[in-house]
DOLUMDO-782747 format. One line per 4 residues: number of its first residue (from 1); their letters; for each residue x, y, z of C-alpha. Coordinates in Angstrom, 2 decimals. Layout:
<pts>
NUM> A> X:Y:Z; ...
</pts>
This chain:
<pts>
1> XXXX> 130.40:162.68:86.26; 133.40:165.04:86.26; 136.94:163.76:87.69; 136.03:166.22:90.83
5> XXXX> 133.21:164.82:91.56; 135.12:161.07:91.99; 137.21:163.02:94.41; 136.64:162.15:98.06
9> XXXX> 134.19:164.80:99.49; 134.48:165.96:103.03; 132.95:164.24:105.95; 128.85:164.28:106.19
13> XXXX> 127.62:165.41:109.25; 124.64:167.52:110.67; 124.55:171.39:110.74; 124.66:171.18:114.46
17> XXXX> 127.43:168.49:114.48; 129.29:170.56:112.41; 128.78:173.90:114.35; 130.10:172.05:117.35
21> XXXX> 133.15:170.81:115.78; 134.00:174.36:114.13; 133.26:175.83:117.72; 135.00:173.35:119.64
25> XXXX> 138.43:173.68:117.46; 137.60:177.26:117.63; 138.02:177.58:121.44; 140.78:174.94:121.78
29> XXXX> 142.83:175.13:118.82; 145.98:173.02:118.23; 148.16:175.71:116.27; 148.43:178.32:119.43
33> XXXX> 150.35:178.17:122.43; 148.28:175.68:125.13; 149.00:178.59:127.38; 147.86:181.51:125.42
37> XXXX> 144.94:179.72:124.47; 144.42:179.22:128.35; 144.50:182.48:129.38; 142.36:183.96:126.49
41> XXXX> 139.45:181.41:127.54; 140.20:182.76:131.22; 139.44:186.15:130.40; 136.32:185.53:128.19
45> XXXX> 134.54:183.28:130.69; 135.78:185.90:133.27; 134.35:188.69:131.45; 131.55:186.86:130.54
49> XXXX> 130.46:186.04:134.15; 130.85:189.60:135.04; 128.02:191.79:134.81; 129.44:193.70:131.19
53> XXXX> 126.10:194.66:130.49; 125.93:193.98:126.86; 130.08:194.70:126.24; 131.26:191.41:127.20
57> XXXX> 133.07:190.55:123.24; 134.05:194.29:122.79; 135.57:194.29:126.31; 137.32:190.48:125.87
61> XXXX> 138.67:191.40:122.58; 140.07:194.25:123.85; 141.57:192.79:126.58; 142.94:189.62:124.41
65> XXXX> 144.87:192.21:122.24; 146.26:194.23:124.74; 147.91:191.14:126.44; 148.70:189.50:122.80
69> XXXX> 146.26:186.71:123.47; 144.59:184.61:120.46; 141.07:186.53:120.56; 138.58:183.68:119.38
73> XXXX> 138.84:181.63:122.13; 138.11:184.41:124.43; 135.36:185.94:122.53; 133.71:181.98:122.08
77> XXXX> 134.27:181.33:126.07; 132.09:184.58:126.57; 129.00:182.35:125.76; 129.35:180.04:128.72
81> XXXX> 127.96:182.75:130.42; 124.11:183.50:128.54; 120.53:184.43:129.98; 120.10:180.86:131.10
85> XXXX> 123.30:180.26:132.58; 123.63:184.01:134.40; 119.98:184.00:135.46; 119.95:180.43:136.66
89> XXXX> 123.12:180.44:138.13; 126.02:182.54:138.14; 123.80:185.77:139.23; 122.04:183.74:142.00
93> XXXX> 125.07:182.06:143.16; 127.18:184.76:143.03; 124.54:186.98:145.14; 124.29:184.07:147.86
97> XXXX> 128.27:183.86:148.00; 128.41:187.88:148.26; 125.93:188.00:151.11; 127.42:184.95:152.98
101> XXXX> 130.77:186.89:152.82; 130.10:190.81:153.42; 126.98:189.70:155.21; 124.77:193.33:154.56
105> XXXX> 122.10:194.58:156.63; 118.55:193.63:155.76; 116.72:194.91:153.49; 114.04:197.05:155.36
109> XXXX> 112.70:198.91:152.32; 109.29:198.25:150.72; 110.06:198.77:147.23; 106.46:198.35:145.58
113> XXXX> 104.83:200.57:148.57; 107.70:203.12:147.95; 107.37:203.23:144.40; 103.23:203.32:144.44
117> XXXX> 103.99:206.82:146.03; 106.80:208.29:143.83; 106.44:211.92:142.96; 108.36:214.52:141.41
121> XXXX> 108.88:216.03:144.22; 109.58:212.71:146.59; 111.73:210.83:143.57; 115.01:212.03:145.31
125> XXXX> 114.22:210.93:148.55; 112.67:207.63:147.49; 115.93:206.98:145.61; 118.01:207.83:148.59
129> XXXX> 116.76:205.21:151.01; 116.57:202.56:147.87; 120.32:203.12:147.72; 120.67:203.52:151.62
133> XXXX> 118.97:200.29:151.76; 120.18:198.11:148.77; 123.70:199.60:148.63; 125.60:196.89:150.85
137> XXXX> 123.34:193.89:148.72; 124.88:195.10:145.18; 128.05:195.41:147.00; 127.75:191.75:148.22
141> XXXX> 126.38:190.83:144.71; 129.37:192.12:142.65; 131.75:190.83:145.42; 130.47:187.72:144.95
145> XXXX> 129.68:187.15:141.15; 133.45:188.51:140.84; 134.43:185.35:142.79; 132.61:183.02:140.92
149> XXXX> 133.87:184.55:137.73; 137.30:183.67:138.80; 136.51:180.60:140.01; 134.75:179.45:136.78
153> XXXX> 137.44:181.12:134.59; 140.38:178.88:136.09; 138.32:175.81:135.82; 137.59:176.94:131.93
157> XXXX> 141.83:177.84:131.77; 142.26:174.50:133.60; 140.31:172.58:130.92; 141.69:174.58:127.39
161> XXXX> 145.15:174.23:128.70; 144.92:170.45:129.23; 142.64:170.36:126.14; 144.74:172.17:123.64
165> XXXX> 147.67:170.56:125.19; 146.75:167.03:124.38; 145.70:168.30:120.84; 148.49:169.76:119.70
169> XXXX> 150.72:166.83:121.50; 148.34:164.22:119.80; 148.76:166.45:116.44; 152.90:166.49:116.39
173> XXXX> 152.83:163.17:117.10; 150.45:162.49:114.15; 152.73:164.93:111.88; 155.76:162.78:113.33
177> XXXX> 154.17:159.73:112.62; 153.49:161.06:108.62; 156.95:162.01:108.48; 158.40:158.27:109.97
181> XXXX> 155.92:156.73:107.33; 156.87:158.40:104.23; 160.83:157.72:105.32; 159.46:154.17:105.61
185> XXXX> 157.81:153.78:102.38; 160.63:155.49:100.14; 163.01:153.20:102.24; 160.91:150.41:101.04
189> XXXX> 160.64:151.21:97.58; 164.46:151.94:96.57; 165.12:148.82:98.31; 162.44:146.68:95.95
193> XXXX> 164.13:148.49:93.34; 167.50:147.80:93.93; 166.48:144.04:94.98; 165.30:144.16:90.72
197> XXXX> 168.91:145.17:89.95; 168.20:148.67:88.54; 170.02:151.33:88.45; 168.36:154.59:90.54
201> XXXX> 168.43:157.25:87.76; 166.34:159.95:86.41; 163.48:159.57:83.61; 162.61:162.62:81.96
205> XXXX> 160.14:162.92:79.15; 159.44:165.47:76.48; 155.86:166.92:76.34; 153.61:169.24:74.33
209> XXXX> 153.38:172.40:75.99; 150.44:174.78:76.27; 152.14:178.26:75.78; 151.02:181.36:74.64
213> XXXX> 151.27:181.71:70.90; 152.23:185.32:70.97; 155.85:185.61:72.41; 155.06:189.45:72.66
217> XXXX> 152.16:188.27:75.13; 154.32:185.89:77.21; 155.26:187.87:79.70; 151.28:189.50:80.95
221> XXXX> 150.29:185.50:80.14; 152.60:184.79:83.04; 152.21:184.76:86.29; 154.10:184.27:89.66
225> XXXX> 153.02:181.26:91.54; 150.11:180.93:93.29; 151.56:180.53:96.85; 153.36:183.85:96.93
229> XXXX> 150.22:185.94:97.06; 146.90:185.99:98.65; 143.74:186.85:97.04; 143.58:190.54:97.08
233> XXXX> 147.14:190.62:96.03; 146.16:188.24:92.96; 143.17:190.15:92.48; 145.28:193.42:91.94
237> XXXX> 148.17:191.77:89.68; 145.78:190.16:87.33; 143.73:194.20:86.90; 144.12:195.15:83.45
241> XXXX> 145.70:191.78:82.08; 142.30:189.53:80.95; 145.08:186.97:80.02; 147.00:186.30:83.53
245> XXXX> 147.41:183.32:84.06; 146.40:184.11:87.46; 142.50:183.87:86.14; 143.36:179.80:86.24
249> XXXX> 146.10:179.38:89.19; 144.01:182.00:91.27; 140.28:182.17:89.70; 138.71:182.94:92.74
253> XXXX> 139.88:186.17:92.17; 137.28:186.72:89.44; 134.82:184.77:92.09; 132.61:186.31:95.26
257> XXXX> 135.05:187.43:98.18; 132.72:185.44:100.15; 133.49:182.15:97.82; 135.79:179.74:99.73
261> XXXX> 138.62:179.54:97.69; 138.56:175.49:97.92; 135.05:175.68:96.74; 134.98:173.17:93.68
265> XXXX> 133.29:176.60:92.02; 136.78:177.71:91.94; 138.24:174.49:90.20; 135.89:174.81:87.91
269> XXXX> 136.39:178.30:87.13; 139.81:177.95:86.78; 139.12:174.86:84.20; 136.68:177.39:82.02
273> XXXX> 139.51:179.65:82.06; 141.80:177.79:80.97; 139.57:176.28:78.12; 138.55:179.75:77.04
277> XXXX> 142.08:181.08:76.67; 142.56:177.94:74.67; 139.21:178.31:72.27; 140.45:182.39:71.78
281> XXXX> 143.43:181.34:70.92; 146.21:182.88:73.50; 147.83:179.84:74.38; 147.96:176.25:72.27
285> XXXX> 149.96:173.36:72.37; 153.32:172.33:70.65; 152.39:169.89:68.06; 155.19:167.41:68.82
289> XXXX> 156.46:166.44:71.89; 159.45:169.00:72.96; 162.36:170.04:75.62; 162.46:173.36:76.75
293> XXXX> 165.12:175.53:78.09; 164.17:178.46:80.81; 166.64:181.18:82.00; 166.20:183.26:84.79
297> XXXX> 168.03:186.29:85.41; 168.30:188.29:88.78; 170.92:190.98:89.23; 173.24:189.71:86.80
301> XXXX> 173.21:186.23:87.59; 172.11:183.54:85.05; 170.20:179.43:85.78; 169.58:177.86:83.20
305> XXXX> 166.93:174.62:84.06; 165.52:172.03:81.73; 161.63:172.19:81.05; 160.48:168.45:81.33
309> XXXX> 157.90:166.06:82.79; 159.13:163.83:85.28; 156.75:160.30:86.07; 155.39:160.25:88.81
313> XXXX> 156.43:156.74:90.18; 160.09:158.54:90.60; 158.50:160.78:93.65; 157.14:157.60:95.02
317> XXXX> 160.40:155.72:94.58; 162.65:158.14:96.41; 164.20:159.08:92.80; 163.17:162.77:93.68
321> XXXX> 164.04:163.42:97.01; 161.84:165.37:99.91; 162.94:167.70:102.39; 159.90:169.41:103.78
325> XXXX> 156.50:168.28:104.70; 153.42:168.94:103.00; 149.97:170.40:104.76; 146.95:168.31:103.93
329> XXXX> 144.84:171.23:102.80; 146.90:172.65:100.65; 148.61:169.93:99.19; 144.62:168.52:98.48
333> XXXX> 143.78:172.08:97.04; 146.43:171.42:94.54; 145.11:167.70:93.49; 142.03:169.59:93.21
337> XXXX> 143.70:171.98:90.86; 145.16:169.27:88.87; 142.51:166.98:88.12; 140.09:170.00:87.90
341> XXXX> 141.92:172.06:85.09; 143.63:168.74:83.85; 146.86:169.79:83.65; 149.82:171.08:85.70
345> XXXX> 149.68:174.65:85.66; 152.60:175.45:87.59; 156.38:173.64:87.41; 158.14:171.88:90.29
349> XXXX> 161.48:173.21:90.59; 164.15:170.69:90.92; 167.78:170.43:91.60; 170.38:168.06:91.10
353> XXXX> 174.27:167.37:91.09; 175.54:168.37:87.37; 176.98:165.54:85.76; 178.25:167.37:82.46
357> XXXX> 174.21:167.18:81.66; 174.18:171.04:81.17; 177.03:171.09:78.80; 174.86:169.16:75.79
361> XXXX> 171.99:172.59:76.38; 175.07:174.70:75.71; 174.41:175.13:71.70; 170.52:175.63:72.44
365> XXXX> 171.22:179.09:74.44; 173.34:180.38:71.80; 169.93:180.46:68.94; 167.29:182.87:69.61
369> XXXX> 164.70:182.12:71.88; 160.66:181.80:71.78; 160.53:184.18:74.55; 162.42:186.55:76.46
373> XXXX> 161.14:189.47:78.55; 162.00:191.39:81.96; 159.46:191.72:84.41; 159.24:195.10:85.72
377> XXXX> 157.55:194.68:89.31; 161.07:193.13:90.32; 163.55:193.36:87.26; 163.64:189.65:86.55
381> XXXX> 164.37:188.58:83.17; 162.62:185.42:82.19; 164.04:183.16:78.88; 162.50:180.44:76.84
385> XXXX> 163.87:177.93:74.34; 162.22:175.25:72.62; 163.84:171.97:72.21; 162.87:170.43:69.25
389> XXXX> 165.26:167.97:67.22; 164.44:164.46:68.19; 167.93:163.12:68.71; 169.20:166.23:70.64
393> XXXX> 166.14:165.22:72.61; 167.36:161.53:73.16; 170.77:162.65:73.61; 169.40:164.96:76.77
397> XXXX> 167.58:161.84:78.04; 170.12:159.32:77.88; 172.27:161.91:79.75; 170.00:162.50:82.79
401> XXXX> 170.11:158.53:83.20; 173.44:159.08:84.66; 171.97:161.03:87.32; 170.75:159.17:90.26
405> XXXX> 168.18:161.79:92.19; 167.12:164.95:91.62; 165.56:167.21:95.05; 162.91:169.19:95.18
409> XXXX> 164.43:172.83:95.80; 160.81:174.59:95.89; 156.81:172.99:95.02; 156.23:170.36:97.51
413> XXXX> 153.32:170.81:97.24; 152.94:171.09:93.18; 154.95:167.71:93.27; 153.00:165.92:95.42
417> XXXX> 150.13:167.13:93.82; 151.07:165.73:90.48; 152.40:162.39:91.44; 148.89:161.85:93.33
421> XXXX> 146.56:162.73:90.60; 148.70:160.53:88.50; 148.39:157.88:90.43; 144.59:158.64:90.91
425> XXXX> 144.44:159.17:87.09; 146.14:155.28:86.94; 143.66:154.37:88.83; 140.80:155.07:87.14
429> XXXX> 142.19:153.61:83.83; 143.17:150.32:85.33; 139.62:149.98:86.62; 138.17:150.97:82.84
433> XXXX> 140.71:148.13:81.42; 142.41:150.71:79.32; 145.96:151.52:81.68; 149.35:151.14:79.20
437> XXXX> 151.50:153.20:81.63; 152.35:155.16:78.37; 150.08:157.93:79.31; 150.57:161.63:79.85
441> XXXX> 148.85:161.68:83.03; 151.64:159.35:84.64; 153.85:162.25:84.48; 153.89:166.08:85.70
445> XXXX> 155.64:169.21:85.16; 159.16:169.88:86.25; 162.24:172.18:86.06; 165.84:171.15:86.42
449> XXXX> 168.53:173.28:87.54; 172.08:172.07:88.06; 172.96:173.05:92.00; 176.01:175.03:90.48
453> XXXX> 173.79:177.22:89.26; 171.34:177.69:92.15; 171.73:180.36:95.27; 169.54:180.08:98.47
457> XXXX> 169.16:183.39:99.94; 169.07:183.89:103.40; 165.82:183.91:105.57; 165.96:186.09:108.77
461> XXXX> 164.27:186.58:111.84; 163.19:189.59:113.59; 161.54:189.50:117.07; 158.17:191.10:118.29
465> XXXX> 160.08:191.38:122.15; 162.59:190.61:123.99; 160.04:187.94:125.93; 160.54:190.45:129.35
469> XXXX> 164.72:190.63:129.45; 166.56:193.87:129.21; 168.84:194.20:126.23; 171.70:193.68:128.29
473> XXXX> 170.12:190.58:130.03; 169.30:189.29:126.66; 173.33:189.94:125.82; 174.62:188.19:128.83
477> XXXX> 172.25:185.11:127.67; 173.62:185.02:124.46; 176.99:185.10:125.74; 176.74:181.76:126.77
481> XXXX> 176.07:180.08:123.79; 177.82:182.60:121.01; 181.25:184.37:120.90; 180.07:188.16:120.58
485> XXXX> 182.27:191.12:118.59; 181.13:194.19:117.57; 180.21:194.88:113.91; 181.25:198.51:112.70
489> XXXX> 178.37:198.87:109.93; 175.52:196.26:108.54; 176.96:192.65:107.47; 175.60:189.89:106.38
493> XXXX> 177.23:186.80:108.25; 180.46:186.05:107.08; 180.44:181.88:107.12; 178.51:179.26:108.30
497> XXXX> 177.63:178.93:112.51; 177.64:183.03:112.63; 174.66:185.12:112.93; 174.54:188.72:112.96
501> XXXX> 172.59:190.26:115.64; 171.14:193.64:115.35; 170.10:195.71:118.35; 169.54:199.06:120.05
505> XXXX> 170.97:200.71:116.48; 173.66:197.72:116.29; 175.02:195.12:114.95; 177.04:192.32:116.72
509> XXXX> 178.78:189.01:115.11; 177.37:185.99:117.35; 179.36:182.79:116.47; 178.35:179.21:117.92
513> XXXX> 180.54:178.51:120.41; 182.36:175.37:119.21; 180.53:173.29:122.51; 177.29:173.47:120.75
517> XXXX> 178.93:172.24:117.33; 179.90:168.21:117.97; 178.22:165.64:116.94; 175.44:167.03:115.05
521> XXXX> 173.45:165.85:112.70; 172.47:166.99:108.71; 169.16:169.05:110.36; 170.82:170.00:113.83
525> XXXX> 173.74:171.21:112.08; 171.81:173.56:110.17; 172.07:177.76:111.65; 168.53:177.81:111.68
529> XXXX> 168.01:175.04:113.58; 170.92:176.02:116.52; 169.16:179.50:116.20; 166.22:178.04:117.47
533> XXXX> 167.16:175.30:119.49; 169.72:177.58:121.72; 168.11:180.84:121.19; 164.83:181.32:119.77
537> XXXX> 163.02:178.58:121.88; 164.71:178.99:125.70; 165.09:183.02:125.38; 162.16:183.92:123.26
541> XXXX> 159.50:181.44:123.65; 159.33:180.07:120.49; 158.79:176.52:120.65; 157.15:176.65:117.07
545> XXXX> 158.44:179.08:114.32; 155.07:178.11:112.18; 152.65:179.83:114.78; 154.54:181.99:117.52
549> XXXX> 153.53:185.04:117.79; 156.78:186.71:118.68; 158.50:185.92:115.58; 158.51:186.74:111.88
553> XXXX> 160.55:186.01:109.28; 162.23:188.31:106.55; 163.08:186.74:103.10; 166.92:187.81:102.00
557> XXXX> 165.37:188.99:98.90; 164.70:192.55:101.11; 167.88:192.53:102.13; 169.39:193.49:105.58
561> XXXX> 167.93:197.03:105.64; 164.37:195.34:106.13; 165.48:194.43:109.25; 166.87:197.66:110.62
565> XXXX> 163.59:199.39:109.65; 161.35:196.60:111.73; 163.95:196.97:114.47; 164.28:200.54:114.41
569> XXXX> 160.34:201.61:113.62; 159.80:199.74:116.98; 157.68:197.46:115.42; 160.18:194.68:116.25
573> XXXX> 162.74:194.35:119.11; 165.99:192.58:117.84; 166.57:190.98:114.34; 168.81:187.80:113.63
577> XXXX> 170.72:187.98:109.82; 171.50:184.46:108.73; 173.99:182.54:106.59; 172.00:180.93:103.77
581> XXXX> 171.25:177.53:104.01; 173.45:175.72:101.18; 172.37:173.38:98.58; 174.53:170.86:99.69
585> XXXX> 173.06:170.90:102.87; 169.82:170.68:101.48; 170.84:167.74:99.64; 172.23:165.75:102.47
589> XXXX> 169.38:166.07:104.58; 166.97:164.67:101.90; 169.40:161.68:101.22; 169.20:161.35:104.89
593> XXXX> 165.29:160.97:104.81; 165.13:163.80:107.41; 163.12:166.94:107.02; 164.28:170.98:107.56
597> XXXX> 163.08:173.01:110.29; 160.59:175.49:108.43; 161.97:178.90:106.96; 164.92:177.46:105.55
601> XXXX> 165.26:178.22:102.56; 164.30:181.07:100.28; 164.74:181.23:96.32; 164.66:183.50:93.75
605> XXXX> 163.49:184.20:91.01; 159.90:182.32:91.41; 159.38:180.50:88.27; 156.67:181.82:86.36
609> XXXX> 153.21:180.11:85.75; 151.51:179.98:82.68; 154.79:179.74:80.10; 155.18:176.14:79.41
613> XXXX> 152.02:174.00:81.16; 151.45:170.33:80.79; 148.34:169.06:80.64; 147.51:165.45:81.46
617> X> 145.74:164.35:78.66
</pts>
């Protein structure tokens, strides 16, 4: 039995059980505006009820789109109205309302003795007194099926807006609820360890990397991560390299389109590929245990991080600190990933407060390095070092001990990933008698980089519409909670609690007013978060950044001029430039236990996958 196959599988249910649940979160789901979701269902019931005559999807679709309405509901609430249901009773009912209403003449024409007699040269007037005749009944029909369309489709809004509602209310307060749980249990565990009198401090541990034995190869071996890219994208990067690493981080792309891409066919794909670039050769372990050194460099400016494994009982202690939360699928695709291939294929980048630790890697960066290569898709120059000498390796260690935390800057997912399969790894050994807590597999991949060195770039927002103001409504709103000067030419914000606000061709300076500025805390304090508690939310209808509609967001690696060209292509209607979130902000939220609002950060470079990979085992 493989380790996948120990691995929880999903729930067992019927086809039909199954069908209904898909269906059922299909037509009310949680992620989309309660309204929006109410109002699609109202048009595909109403639609549906209507006689369409075989164009009841093409016409709801339509319709959803035009109005910016989520189209699945709509298209799924066309089916309460089918043969049975329009025969039986929508068609009958609504032809008894019609007739009680308009009230038409009776019917006086004897259809089958007409219709025995039709001739060519009768058809005409035969048709004639069938429409003379029937005329004021369809009129009464479509008077009345209209009605009961309406009718039906409010009760159907009625019901997916109290539906979804309680759904997405039950499902924040279930995401709350994770978030107050996981504040609990790290508050738990740094208190049992300071109750044993130890000191909080890092542990970091030299490993055998996997690498690629060619240096010449390195840089087609790696890959960017596997979260920056869907699976045409992936698909497309990895043409022409057989070695990409993105054949074990992304092997669906060598898989059916059709494949799901958590189907455990892709784990194990990605496990033969890894295992097959190992058998030919391209990539093979260090044969002692080793530090590593990786540089990044992006438009002249240097990072230098530290290339370690870091155990996984410091992410359950609180010794590496949180700031975002994790979504169950994707944070279980990653697991899968883990335990499937057996190693962690992609680093978690960290960040902590330099101590003098980066000072002792000083003498490393001056020898030549194992690798060192420029990518060209982005100009990114990517360097490796390989740390060697046992007591410079000590020496390193016994340094880090002096720092307390480290933060996870960008990988929550990779990290909690790798602590969990450790811990499921642990598992497994304790139960087989055979657990030491000296094994590889209680530790994962990591990256340190002093926060001197780091530099969040900003992450904008650009608006789909101005949510039915006028421009110069829209500026006398945001008069009232910013201080508003003209900008002569394209700026980034200047300081903290500014925004720049571009417009109609322009850009304006919006500072907080200092009103909105007391008393706030390490997440309310943040620009994003005013931006969307003062602005976003009550002017745009954006109660949630994740799944709105009217909002997308612009990473500051495009710079500014990405969002003049949304604004001005009229794709967008306004854009908001931001002041970076700093890492010292970062930091004090995650000491806090709280959590940033999403889109708060952006970093680059991406570390590459595929360079240095540790494998559990």
């Amino acid at each position: 039995m493989s380790v996948l196959d120990r691995i929880p599988k999903r729930r067992q249910e019927s086809k039909y059980k199954r069908l209904s649940r898909i269906y059922y979160n299909r037509m009310f789901p949680r992620r989309h505006d309660a309204l929006e979701v109410a109002w699609s269902v109202f048009v595909g019931v109403f639609i549906g009820v209507s006689p369409t005559f075989g164009v009841a999807i093409i016409m709801t679709v339509a319709t959803c789109a035009l109005f910016k309405l989520p189209k699945v509901p709509g298209v799924i609430a066309d089916f309460v109205a089918n043969p049975v249901t329009q025969f039986g009773f929508f068609y009958p009912a609504g032809y008894a309302l019609g007739c009680a209403i308009v009230q038409p003449e009776a019917i006086s024409f004897d259809f089958l003795k007409e219709f025995e007699q039709v001739s060519w040269s009768n058809f005409g007037t035969i048709m004639g007194n069938l429409w003379h005749n029937a005329s004021g009944h369809l009129f009464a029909f479509l008077v009345g099926i209209e009605i009961i369309a309406t009718i039906t489709g409010f009760i159907f809004f009625f019901i997916a807006y109290f539906v979804v509602g309680y759904r997405k209310k039950k499902w924040l307060a279930a995401k709350t609820g994770y978030i107050h749980n996981l504040i609990a249990e790290d508050e738990v565990l740094i208190k049992e360890t300071r109750n044993k009198g130890k000191k909080p401090m890092m542990h970091i541990y030299p490993f055998k990397a996997l690498r690629p034995v060619d240096p010449a190869e390195a840089k087609n071996i790696s890959a960017l991560p596997y979260d920056v890219m869907n699976r045409a994208e992936a698909k497309e990067m990895a043409q022409g390299l057989p070695h990409s690493y993105l054949r074990v981080t992304r092997s669906e792309l060598e898989l059916d389109d059709s494949l799901d891409a958590y189907d455990p066919k892709v784990y194990a794909h990605a496990r033969e590929n890894l295992d097959k670039m190992i058998a030919d050769g391209v990539i093979a372990h260090d044969k002692k245990d080793c530090l590593y050194i990786y540089r990044q460099t992006m438009n002249g400016r240097e990072q230098y991080g530290l290339v370690c494994c870091v155990p996984a009982e410091d992410y359950f202690n609180g010794t590496i600190k949180k700031h975002e939360l994790t979504r169950a699928d994707k944070e279980e695709d990653r697991l899968r990933h883990v335990l499937g291939t057996n190693a962690n294929t992609g680093p978690v980048f960290l960040t902590y407060r330099d101590e003098g630790q980066f000072e002792l890697l000083a003498d490393v960066i001056k020898t030549a390095p194992t690798y060192d290569f420029v990518t060209e898709a982005d100009g990114f120059g990517h360097t490796v070092w390989v740390i060697e000498d046992d007591a410079k390796i000590a020496a390193i260690r016994k340094a880090f001990e002096a720092v307390p935390v480290s933060y996870i800057a960008d990988g929550h997912h990779r990290s909690a990933a790798g602590a969990r399969a450790a811990s499921y790894r642990a598992e497994e050994a304790k139960k087989a008698g055979t657990y030491t807590g000296e094994e590889e597999f209680n530790r994962y991949l990591a990256i340190l980089f002093p926060s001197t060195q780091l530099k969040i770039l900003d992450y904008n927002r650009v608006l789909k519409s101005l949510n039915g103001r006028t421009p110069e409504q829209l500026m006398a709103e945001m008069e009232k909670v910013f201080d508003i000067a003209p900008l002569a030419e394209m700026q980034s914000p200047a300081k903290q609690n500014q925004v720049n606000f571009y417009m109609g061709g322009k850009w304006y300076a919006c500072t907080f007013k200092a009103e909105y500025l007391q008393n706030l805390g390490p997440v309310d304090s943040l620009d994003v978060a005013l931006l969307q508690k003062l602005i976003l939310k009550p002017l745009f209808d954006v109660d949630d950044p994740r799944t709105s509609k009217n909002i997308d967001f612009v990473g500051g690696i495009r710079g500014l001029g990405e969002l003049v060209k949304r604004v001005d292509s009229g794709e967008c209607a306004c854009a908001f430039a931001m002041y970076p979130t700093t890492l010292d902000q970062l930091m004090n939220i995650a000491d806090a236990g709280e959590i940033m609002p999403p889109k708060s950060t952006w970093f680059e470079p991406k570390l590459r996958d595929g360079l240095l990979v540790h494998t559990l085992d």
